[in-house]
C-alpha positions as CSV (number, residue, x, y, z in Angstrom):
1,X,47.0,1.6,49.1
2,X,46.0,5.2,49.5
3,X,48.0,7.8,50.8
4,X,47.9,11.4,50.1
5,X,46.3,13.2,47.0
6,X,48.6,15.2,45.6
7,X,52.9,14.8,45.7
8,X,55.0,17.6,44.8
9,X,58.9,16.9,45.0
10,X,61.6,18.6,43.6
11,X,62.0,18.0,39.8
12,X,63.6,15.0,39.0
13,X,66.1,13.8,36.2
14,X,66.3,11.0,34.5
15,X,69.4,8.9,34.3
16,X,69.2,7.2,31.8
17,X,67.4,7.9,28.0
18,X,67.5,7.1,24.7
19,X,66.2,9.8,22.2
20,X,67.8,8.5,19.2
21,X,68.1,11.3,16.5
22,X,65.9,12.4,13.6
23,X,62.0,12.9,13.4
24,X,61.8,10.5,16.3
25,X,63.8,13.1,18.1
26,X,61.2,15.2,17.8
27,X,58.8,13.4,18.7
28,X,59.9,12.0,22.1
29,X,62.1,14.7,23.5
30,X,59.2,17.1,24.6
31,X,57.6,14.1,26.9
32,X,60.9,13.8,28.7
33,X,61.5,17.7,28.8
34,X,57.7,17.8,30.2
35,X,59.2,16.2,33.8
36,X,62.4,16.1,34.1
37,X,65.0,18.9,34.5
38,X,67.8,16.6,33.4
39,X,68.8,13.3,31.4
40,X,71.4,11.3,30.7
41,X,71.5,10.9,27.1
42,X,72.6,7.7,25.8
43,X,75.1,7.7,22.7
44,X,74.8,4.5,21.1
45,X,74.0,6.2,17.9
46,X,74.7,5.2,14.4
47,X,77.9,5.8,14.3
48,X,78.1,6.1,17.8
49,X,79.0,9.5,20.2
50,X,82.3,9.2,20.8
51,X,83.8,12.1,20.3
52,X,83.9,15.5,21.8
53,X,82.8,17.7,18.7
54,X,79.6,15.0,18.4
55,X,78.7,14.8,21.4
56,X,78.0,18.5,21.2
57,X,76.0,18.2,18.0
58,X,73.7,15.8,19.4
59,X,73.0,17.8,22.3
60,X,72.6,20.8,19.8
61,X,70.2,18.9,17.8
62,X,68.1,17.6,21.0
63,X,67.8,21.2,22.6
64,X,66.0,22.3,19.0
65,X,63.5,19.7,19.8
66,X,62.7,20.8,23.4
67,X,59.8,23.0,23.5
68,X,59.9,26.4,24.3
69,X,58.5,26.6,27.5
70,X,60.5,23.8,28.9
71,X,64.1,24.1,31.1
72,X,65.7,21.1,30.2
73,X,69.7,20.3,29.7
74,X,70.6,17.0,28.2
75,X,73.9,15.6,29.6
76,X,76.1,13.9,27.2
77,X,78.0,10.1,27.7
78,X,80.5,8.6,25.2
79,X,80.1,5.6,23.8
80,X,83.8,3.6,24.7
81,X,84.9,1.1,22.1
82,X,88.3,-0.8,22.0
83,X,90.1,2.0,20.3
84,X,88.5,4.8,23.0
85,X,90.6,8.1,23.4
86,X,91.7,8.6,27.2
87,X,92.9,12.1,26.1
88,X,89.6,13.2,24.2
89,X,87.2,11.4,27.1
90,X,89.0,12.9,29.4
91,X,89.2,16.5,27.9
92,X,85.3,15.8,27.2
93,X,84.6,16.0,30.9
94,X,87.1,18.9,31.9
95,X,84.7,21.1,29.3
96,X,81.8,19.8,30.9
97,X,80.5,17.9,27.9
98,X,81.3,14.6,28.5
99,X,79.2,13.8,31.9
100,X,79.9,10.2,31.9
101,X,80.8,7.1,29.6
102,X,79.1,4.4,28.3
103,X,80.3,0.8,28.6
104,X,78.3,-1.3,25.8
105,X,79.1,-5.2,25.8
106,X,79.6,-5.7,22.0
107,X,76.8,-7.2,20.9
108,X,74.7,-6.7,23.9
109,X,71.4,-4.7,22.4
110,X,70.7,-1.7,20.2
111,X,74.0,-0.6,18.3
112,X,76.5,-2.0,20.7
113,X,78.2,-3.8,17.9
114,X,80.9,-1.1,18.2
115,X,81.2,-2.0,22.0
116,X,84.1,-3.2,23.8
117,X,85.3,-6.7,23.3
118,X,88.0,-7.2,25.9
119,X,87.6,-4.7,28.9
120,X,91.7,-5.0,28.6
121,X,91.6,-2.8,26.0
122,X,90.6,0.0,27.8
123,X,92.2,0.0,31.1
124,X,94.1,3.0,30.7
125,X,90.6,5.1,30.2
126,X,89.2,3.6,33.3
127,X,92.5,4.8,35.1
128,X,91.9,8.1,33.8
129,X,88.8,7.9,34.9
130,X,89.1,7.0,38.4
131,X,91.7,9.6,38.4
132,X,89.0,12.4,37.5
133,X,86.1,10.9,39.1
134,X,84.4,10.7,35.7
135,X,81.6,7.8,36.2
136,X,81.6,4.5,34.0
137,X,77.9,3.8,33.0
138,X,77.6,0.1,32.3
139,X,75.0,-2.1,30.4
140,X,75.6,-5.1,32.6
141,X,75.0,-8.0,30.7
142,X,77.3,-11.1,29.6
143,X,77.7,-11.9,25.5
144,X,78.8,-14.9,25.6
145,X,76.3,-16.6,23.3
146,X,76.7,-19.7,25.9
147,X,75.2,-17.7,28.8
148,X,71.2,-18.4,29.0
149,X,69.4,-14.7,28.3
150,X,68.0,-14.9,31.5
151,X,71.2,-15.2,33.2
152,X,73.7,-13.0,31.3
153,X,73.3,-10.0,34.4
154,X,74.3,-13.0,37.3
155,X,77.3,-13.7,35.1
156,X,78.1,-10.4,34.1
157,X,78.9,-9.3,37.6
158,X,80.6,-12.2,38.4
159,X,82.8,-12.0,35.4
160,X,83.3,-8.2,35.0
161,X,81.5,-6.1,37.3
162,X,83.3,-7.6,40.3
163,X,86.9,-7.6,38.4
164,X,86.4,-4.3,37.2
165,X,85.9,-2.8,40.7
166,X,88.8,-4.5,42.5
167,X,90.9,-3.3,39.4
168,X,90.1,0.1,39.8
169,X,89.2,0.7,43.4
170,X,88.6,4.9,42.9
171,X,86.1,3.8,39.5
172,X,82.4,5.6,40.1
173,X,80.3,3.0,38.5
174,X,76.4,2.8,37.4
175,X,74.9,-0.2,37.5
176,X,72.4,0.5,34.8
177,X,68.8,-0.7,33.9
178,X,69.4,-3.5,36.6
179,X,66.3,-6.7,36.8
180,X,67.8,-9.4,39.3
181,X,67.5,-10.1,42.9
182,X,71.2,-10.9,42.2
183,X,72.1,-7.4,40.8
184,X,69.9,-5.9,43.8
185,X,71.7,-7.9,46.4
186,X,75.3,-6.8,45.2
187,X,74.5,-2.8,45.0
188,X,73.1,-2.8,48.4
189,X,76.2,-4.8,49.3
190,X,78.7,-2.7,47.8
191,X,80.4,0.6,48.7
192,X,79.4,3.9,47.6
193,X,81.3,4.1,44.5
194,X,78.9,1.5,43.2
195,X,74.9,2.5,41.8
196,X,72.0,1.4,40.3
197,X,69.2,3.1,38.1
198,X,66.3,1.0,37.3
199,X,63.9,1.2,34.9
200,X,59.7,1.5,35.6
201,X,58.6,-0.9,33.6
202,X,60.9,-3.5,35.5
203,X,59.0,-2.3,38.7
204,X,55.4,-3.8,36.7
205,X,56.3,-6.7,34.4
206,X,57.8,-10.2,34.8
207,X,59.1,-12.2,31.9
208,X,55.4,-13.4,31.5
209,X,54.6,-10.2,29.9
210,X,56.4,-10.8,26.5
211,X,53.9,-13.9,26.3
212,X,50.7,-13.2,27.4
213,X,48.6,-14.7,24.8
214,X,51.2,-14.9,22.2
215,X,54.1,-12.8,21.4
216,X,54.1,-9.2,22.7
217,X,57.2,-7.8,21.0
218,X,56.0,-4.7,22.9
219,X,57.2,-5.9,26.2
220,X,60.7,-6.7,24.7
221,X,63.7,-5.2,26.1
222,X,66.9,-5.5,27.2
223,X,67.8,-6.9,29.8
224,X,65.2,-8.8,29.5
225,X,62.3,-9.0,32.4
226,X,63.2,-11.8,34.6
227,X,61.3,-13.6,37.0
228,X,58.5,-12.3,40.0
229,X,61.0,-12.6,42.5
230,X,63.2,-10.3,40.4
231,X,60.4,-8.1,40.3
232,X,59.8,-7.7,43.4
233,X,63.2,-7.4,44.6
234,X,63.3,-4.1,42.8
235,X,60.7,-2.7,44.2
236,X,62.0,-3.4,47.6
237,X,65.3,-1.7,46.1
238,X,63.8,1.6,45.3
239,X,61.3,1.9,47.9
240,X,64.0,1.0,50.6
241,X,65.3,4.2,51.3
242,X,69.0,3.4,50.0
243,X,70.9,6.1,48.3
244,X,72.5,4.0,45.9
245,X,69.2,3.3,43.9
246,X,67.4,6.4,41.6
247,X,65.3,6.5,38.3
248,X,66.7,5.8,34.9
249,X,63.8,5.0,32.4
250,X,65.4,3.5,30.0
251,X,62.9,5.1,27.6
252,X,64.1,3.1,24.7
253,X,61.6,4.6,21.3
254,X,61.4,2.2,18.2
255,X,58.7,2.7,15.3
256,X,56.2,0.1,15.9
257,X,57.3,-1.8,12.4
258,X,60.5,-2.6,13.6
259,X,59.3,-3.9,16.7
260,X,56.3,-6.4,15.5
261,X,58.7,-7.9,13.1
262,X,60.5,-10.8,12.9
263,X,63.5,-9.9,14.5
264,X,62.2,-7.2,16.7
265,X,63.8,-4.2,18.6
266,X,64.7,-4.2,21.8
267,X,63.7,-1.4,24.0
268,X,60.2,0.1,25.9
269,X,59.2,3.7,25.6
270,X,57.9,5.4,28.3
271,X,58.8,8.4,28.5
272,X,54.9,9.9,28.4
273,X,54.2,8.0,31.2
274,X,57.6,7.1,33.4
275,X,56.8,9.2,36.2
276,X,53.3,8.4,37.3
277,X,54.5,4.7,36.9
278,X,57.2,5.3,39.5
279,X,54.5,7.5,41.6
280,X,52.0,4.6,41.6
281,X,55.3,2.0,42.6
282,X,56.0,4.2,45.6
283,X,52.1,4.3,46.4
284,X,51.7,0.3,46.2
285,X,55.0,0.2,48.5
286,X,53.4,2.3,50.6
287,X,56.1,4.4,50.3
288,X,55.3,7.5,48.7
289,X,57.6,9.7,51.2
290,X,60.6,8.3,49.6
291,X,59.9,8.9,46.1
292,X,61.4,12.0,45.9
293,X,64.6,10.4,47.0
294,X,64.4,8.1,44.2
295,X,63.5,10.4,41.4
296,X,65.1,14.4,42.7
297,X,68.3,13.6,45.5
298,X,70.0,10.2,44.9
299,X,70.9,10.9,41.1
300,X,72.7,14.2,41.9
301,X,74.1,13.3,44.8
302,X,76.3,10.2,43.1
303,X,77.3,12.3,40.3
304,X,78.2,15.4,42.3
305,X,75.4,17.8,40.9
306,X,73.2,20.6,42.1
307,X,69.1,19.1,43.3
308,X,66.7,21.2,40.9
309,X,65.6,24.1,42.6
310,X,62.4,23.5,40.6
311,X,59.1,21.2,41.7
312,X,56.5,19.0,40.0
313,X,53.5,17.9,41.4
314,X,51.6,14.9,40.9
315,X,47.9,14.8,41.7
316,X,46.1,11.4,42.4
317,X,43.7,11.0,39.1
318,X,42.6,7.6,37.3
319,X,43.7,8.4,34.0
320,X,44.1,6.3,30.3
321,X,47.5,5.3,29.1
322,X,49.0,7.4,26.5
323,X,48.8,4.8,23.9
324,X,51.4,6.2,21.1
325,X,53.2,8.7,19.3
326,X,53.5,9.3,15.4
327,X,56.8,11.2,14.0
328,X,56.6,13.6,11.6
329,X,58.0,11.0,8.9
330,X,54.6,8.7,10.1
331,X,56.4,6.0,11.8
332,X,54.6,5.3,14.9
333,X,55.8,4.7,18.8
334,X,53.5,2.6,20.9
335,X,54.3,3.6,24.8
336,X,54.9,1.0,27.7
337,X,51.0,0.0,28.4
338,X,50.1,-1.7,31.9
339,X,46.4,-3.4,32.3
340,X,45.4,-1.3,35.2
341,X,44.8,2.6,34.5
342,X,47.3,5.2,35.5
343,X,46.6,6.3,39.0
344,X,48.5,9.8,38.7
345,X,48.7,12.8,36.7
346,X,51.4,15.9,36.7
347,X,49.9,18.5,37.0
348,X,48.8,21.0,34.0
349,X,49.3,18.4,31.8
């Protein structure tokens, strides 16, 4: 559906990234930089962020990668395990480094194996926590190998997101990456204290994707894409207007030969193309006056930070698909792909 030709909104942040570290740093960072003013840096690194002092390395290390002409500012999450520091998490936040933490299933997806096992085990962080109004950033799917893969977000609220919010009524929570009707349903349902990112290539695929005419290890992620209705019930989500929605990527970079493998990666990259996705969303919703809602207000306003001051603006333009990046080390990146052209550009890229 056509609306208007050109969108400029404040500039948005994404809530949710993965940069990893390294060469393919490097290489991914400036796309992100390019659009957003912010991100939420994931931590699940190997080892892991979970301290102070490393949480401000990595962000040293990704600020060397940003290019000059950029204004970007990483914010930093800590990865919780079993044996998580209430004192360091907490003293984290108080020095601003620590915006959030990051609740890993063990076992879940990429390096969660130093997750939490027993959400027992960290009760008395949470506490601290909801004391300080530090948010909880949860990957909310279930590990017990019983649970079908399709089915492990249902089962994860029902098992731990809805304990885990009568447990600690003041808890801020993110509902991360969410891809079920089920998931949608229980946001909207919920009280403030209670949101969702979600990701763009949710918004375009279906669980058909990974098998269109064989295996397309591409399309692989976690969660997994579930079904058309699932689909669809995000983009009603987003589109709807409700504060307790914004944009996390999920931008999730692996080299090519570790995803067309046999035991392939997890994880889509599309950070070179993220927001023209979400633009062309809001345009098929017929929604385009609400997609600076999504992507510039709701993020800040849960986590109690400034809007940019800053704008971007989008101009209607039929362009190709950046189709993948190479690090300097030669591994290569292949970026989330759709069939249809991209229907947007930012502009002066």
């Amino acid at each position: 559906m056509l609306g208007p030709d050109k969108i400029t909104l404040r500039r948005p942040d994404d809530w949710h990234l993965h940069v990893r570290d390294g060469s393919m740093m490097e290489a991914v960072v400036p796309f992100t930089a390019r659009r957003f003013a912010r991100a939420i840096i994931m931590p699940n690194l190997v080892p892991p962020v979970t301290t102070v002092e490393q949480a401000i390395a990595y962000r040293e290390r990704i600020l060397r990668t940003v290019p000059e002409e950029e204004d970007f500012n990483p914010l930093m999450t800590c990865y919780l395990t079993d044996t998580a520091d209430a004192d360091e998490i907490a003293r984290g936040h108080a020095e601003g480094v620590f915006t959030a933490v990051k609740l890993y299933p063990a076992g879940a997806t990429t390096n969660s194996d130093a997750g939490v096992t027993d959400l027992s085990r960290v009760s008395d962080t949470f506490e601290r926590m909801q004391e300080i109004g530090m948010p909880l950033l949860v990957h909310g799917e279930a590990t017990d190998p019983e649970v079908d893969v399709y089915d492990r977000e249902a089962v994860f609220i029902d098992r731990v997101l809805v304990p885990l919010m009568v447990d600690f009524p003041a808890l801020k929570v993110v509902f991360e990456h969410v891809t079920t009707e089920q998931a949608v349903q229980f946001v909207s349902e919920s009280s403030e204290r209670l949101a969702a990112t979600v990701t763009p290539h949710h918004l375009f695929i279906n669980r058909n994707a990974m098998f269109e005419n064989g295996i397309r290890p591409h399309m692989f992620c976690l969660p997994v894409a579930k079904r058309e209705r699932d689909r669809l019930a995000l983009r009603r989500a987003v589109t709807s207007g409700d504060a307790r929605f914004f944009l996390g990527t999920d931008s999730a970079p692996h080299a090519a030969s570790a995803k067309e493998s046999a035991c392939g990666c997890a994880g889509i990259f599309s950070a070179p193309s993220a927001l023209e996705l979400y633009a062309q969303v809001f345009n098929e919703e017929n929604a385009l006056d609400k997609l600076e809602a999504f992507a510039s207000f709701n993020g800040p306003a849960f986590y109690g930070l400034p809007v940019n001051e800053e704008t971007i603006t989008l101009n209607r333009e039929v362009t190709s698909h950046p189709l993948k990046v190479t690090t300097t080390e030669g591994d290569i990146v292949k970026s989330f792909f759709v069939n249809d052209p991209l229907q947007w550009r930012v502009e002066g890229d």
